[in-house]
DRENDOPA-153488 format. One record per residue: residue in three letters; x, y, z of N, C-alpha, C in turn. Coordinates in steps of 0.1 Angstrom, whole numbers, plus 2048, in hexadecimal, padded with zeros to 3 digits. Layout:
N
["ALA", [X, Y, Z], [X, Y, Z], [X, Y, Z]] ...
//
This chain:
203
["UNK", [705, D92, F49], [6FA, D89, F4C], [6FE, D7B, F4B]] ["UNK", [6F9, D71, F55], [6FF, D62, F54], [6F6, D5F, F48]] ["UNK", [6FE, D55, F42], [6FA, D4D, F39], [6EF, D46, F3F]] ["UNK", [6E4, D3F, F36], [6DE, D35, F39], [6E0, D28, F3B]] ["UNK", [6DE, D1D, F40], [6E9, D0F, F43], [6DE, D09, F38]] ["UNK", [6E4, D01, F2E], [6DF, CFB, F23], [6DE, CEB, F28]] ["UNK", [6D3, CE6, F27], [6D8, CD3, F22], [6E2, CD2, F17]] ["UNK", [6E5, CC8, F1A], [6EF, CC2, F0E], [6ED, CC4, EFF]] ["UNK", [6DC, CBD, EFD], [6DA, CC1, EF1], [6D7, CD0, EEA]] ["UNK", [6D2, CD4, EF5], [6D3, CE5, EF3], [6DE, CEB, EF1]] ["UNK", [6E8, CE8, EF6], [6F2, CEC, EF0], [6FA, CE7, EE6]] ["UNK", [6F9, CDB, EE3], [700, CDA, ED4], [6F5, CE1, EC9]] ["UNK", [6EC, CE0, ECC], [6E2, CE6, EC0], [6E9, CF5, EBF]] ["UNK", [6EB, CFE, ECB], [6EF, D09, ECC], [6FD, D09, EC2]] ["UNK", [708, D02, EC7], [710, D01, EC0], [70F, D00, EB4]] ["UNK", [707, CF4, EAB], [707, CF0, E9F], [703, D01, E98]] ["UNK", [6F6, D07, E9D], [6F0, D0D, E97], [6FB, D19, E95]] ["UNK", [703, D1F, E9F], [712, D23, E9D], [71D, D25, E91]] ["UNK", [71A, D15, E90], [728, D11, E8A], [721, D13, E7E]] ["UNK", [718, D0D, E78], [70F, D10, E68], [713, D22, E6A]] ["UNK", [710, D28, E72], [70C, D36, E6C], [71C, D3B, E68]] ["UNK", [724, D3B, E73], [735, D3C, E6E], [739, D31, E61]] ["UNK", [731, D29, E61], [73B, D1F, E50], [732, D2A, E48]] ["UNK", [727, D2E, E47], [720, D34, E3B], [726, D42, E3A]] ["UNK", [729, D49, E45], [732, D56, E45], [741, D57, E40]] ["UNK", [749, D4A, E47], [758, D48, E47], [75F, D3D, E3D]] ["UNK", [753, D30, E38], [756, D29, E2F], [75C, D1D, E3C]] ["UNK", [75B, D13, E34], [760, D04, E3F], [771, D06, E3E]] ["UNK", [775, D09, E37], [787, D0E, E3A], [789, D13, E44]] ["UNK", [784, D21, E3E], [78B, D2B, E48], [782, D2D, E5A]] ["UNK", [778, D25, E5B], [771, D21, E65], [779, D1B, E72]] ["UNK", [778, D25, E80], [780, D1D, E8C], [779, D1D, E92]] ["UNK", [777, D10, E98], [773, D0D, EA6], [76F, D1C, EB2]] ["UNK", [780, D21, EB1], [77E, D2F, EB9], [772, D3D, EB3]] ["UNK", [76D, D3B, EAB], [766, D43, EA0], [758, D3B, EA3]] ["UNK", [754, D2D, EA8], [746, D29, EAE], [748, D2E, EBD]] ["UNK", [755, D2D, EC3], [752, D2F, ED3], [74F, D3E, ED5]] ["UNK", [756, D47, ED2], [753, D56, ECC], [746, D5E, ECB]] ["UNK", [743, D54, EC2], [737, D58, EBB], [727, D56, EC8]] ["UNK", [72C, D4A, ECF], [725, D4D, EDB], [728, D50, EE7]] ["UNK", [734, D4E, EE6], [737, D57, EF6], [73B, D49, EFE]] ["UNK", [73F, D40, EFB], [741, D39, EFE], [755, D35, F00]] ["UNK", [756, D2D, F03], [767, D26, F04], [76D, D1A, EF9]] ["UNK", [773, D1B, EF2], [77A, D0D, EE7], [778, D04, EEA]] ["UNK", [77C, D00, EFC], [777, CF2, EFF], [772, CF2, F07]] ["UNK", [764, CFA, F05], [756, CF4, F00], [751, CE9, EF6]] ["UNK", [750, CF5, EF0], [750, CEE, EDB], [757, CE0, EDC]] ["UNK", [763, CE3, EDE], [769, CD4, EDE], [767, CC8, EE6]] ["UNK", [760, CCB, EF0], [75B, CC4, EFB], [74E, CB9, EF2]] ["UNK", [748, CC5, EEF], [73D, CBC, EE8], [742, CB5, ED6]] ["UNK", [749, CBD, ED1], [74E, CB7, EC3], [75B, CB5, EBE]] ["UNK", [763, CB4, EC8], [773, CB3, ECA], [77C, CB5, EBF]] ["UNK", [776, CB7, EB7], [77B, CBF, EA7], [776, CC3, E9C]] ["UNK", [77D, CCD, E9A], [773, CD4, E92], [76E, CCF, E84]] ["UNK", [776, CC3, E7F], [76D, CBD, E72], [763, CB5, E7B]] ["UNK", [760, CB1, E83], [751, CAC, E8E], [74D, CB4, E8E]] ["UNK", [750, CC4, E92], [745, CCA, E92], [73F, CD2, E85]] ["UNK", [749, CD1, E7A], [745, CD4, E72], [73A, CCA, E67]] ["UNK", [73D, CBC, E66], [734, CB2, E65], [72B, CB3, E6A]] ["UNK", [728, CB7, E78], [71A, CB3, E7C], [711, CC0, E7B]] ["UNK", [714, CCE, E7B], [712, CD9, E78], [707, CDC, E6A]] ["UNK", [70F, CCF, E61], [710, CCA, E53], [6FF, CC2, E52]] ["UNK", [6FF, CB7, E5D], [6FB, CB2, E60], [6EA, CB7, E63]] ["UNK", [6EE, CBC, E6F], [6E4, CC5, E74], [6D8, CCE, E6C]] ["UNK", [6E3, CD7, E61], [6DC, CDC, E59], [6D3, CD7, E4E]] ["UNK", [6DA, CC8, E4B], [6D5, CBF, E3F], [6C8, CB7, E45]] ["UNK", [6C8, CB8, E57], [6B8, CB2, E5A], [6AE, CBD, E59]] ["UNK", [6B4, CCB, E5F], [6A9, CD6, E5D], [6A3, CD4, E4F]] ["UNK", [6AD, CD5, E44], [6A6, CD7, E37], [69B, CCD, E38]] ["UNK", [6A5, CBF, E35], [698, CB3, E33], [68E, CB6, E3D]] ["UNK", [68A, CB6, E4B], [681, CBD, E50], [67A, CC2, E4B]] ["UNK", [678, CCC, E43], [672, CD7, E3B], [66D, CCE, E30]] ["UNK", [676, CC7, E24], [672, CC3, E1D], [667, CB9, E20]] ["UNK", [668, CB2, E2A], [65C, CA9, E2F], [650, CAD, E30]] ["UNK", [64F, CBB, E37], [646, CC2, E38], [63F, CC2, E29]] ["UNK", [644, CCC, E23], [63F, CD0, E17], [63E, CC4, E0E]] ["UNK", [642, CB8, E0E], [63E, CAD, E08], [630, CA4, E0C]] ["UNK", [62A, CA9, E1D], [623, CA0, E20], [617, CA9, E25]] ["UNK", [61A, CB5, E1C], [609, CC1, E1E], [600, CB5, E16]] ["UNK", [5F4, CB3, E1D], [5E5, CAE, E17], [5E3, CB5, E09]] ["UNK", [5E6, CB5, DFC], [5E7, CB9, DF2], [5ED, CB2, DE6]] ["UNK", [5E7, CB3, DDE], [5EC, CAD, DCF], [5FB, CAA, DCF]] ["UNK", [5FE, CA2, DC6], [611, C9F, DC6], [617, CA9, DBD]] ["UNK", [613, CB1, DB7], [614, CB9, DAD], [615, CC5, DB6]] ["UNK", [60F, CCD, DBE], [60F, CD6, DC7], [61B, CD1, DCF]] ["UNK", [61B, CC7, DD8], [626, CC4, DE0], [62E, CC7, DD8]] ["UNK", [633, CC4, DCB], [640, CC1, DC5], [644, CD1, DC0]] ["UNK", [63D, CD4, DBC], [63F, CE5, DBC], [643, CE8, DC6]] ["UNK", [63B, CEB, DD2], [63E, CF2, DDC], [651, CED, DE2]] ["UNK", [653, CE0, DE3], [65F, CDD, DE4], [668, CE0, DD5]] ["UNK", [66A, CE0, DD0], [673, CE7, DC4], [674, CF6, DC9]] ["UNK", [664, CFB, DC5], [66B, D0A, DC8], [66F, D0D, DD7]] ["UNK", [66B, D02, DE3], [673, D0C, DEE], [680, D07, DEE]] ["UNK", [689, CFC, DE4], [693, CF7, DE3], [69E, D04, DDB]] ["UNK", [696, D08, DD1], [69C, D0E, DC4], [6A3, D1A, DC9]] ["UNK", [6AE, D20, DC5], [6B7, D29, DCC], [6B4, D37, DCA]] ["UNK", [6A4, D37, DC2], [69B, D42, DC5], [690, D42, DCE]] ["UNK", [68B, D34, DD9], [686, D32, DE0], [684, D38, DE9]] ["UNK", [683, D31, DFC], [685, D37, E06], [691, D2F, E0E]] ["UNK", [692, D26, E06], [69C, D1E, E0E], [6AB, D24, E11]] ["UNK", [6AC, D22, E1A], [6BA, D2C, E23], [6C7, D1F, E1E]] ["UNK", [6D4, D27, E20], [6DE, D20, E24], [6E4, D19, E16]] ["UNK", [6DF, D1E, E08], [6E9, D1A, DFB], [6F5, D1C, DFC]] ["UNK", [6FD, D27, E05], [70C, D2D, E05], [714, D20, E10]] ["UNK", [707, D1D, E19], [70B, D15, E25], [70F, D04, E1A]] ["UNK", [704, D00, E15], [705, CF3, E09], [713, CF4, DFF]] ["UNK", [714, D01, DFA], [71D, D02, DF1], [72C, CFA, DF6]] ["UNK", [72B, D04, E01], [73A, D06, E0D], [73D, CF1, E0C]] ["UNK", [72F, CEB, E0C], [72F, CDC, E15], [735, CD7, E09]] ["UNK", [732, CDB, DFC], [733, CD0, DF0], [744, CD2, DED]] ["UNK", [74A, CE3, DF0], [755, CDE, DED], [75F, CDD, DF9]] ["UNK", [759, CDA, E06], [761, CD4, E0F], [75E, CC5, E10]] ["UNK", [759, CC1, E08], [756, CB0, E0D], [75E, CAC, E01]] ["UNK", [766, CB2, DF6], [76B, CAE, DEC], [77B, CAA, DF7]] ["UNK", [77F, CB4, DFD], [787, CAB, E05], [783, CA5, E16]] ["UNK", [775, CA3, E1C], [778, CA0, E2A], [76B, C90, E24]] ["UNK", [76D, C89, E23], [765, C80, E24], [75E, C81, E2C]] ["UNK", [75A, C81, E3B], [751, C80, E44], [743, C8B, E3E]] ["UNK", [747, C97, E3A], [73E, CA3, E34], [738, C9A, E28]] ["UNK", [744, C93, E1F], [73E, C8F, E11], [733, C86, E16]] ["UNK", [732, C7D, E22], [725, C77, E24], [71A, C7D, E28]] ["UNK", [71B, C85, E30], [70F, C91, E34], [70C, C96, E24]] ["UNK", [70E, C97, E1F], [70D, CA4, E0F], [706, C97, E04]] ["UNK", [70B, C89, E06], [708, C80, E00], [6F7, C7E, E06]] ["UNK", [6F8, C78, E11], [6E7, C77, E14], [6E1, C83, E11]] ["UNK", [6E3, C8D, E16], [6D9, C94, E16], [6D3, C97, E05]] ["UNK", [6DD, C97, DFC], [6DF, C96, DED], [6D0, C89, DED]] ["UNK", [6D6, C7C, DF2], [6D1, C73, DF1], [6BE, C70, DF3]] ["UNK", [6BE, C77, DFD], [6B1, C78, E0B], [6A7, C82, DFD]] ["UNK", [6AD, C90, DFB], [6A5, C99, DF1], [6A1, C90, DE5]] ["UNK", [6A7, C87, DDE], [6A6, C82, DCF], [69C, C7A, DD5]] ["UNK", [69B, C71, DDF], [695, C66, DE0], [682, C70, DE0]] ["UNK", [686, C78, DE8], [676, C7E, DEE], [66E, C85, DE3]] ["UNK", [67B, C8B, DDC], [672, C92, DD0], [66F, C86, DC3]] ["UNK", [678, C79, DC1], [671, C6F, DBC], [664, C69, DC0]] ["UNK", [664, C68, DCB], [659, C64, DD4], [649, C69, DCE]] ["UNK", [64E, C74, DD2], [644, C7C, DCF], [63E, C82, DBF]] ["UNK", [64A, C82, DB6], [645, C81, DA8], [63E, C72, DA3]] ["UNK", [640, C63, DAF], [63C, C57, DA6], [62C, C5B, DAB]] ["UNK", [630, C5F, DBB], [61E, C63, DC0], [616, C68, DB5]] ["UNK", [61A, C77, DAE], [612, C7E, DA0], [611, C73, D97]] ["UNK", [619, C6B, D93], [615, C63, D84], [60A, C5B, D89]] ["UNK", [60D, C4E, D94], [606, C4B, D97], [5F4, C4E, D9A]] ["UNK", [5F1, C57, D9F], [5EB, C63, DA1], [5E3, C65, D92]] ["UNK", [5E7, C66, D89], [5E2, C6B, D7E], [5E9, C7A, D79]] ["UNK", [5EE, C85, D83], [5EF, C90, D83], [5FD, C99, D78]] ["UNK", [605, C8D, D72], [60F, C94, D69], [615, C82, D67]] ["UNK", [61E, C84, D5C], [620, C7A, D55], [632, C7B, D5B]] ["UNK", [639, C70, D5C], [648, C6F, D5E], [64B, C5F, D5E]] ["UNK", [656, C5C, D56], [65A, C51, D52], [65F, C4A, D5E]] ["UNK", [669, C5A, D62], [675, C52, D69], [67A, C57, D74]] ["UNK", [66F, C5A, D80], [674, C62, D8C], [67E, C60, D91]] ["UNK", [689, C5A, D94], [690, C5D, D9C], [69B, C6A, D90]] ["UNK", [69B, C62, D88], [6A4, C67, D7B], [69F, C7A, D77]] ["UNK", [68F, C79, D79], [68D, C84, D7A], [693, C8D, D8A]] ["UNK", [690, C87, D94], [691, C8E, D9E], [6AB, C91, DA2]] ["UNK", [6AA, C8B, D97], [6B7, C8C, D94], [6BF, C99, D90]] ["UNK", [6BA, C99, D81], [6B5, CA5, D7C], [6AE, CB1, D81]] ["UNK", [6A7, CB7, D88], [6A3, CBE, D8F], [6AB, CC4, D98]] ["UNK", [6B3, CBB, D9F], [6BB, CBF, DAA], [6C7, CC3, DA5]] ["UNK", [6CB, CBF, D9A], [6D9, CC7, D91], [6D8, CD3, D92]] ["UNK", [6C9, CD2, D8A], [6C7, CE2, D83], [6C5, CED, D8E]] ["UNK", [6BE, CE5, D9A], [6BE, CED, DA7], [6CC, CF0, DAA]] ["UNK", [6D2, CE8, DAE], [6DD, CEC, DB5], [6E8, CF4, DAA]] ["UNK", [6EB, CF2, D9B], [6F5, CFD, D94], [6EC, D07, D92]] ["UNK", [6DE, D07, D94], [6DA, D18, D97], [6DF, D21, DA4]] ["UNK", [6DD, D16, DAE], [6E4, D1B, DBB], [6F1, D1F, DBB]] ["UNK", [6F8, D17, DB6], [709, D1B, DB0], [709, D2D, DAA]] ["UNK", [701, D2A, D9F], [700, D39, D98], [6FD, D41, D9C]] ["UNK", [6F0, D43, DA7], [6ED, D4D, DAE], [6F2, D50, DBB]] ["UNK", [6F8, D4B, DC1], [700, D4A, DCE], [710, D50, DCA]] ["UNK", [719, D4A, DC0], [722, D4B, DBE], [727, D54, DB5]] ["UNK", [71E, D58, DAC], [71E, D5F, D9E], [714, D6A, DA0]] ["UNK", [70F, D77, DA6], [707, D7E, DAB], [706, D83, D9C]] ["UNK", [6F8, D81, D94], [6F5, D87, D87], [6F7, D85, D7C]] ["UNK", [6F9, D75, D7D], [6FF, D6D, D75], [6F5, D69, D70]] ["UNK", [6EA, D6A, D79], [6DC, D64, D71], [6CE, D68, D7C]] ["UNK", [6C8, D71, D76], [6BD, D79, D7E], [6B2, D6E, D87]] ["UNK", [6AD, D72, D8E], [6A7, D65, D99], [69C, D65, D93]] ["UNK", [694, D6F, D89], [688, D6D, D81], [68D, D61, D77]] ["UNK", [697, D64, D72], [69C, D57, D65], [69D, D49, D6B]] ["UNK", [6A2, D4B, D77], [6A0, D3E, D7E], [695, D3A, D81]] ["UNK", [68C, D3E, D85], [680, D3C, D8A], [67A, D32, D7D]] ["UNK", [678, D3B, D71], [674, D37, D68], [67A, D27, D61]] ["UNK", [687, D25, D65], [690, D1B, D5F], [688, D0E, D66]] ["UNK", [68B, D14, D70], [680, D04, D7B], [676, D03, D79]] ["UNK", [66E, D0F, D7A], [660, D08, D72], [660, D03, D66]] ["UNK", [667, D07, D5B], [666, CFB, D4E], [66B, CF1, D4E]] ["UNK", [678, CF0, D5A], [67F, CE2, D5B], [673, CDE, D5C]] ["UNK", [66D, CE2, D6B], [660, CD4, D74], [657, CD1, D67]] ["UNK", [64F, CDA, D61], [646, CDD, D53], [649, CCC, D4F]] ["UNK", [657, CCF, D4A], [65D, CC7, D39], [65C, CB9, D44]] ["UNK", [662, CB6, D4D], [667, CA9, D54], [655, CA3, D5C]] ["UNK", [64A, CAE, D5A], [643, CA4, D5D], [637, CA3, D53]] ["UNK", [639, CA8, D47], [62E, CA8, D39], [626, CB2, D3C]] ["UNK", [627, CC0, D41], [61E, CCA, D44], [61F, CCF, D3C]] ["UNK", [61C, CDE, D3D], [619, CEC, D3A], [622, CF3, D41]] ["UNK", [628, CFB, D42], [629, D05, D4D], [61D, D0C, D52]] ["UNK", [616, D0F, D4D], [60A, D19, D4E], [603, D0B, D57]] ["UNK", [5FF, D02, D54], [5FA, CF6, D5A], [603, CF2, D6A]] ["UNK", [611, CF8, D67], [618, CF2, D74], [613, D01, D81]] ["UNK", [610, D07, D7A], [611, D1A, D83], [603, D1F, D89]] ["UNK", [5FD, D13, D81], [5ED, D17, D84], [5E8, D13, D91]] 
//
């Protein structure tokens, strides 16, 4: 059957979405170019046509996936609802008991950007972009009246540690720590870091 003829951007999107699914399968090392063209049926230079190497296309791949998230996270930050509800809803669809996809894909990024700079900047904003929104959004609740916090950014700091070495644990360590215990750890983190209850944060 002929292929369908893509626009341009149609096809890098095709590509990108490719190349995430082989880094999350194969890891950004052992990851080739010939393993995205493969994977759709496509030719090497293709791929290369549009990203002429594979740390480009593995940066932008990087990339790509770090707008989907934030995407999402906008979403759920800017439901017509309390800052306290937004902020839940974003924690738990962040939390590596969540729905949020692609922890194995993040992991892969944090220890390949330890050596590719270009990745350490993608892994940096997007790090960056989350802290800032979920600050945002916890000065909205104080302000607000709706929970007490001294020091949002510092809290929204905090949060994202504990997010991300639960992600570590449960992704890398299968049973190292049950996704009920997790569950529970974030809610008393969010509880303690905004003067709640848990029972007050669940209600």
């Amino acid at each position: 059957m002929a292929r369908v003829r893509l626009s341009v951007e149609e096809r890098r999107e095709e590509l990108l979405r490719a190349a995430i699914e082989q880094i999350e399968a194969r890891g950004v090392a052992a990851v080739r170019i010939a393993d995205v063209a493969a994977a759709l049926g496509v030719s090497n230079a293709l791929v290369l046509y549009h990203f002429s190497t594979k740390e480009k296309l593995v940066a932008a791949a990087f990339t790509h996936a770090a707008e989907g998230d934030l995407a999402r996270l906008r979403g759920l930050l800017g439901r017509r609802t309390s800052a306290l509800r937004r902020l839940r809803a974003a924690v738990r669809w962040y939390a590596p008991t969540g729905q949020a996809k692609g922890w194995r894909l993040w992991i892969e990024g944090w220890a390949a950007a330890l050596r590719e700079p270009a990745l350490r900047d993608v892994t940096r904003e997007l790090d960056r972009q989350w802290k800032a929104a979920l600050a945002e959004v916890i000065a909205e609740g104080v302000a607000a009246g709706e929970f007490q916090c001294p020091d949002p950014t510092t809290t929204a700091l905090r949060l994202t540690a504990l997010l991300d070495g639960l992600a570590v644990q449960l992704t890398s360590y299968p049973g190292a720590v049950s996704r009920a215990r997790a569950t529970e750890w974030v809610d008393e983190a969010l509880a303690r870091e905004l003067g709640l209850s848990v029972e007050a944060l669940t209600s």
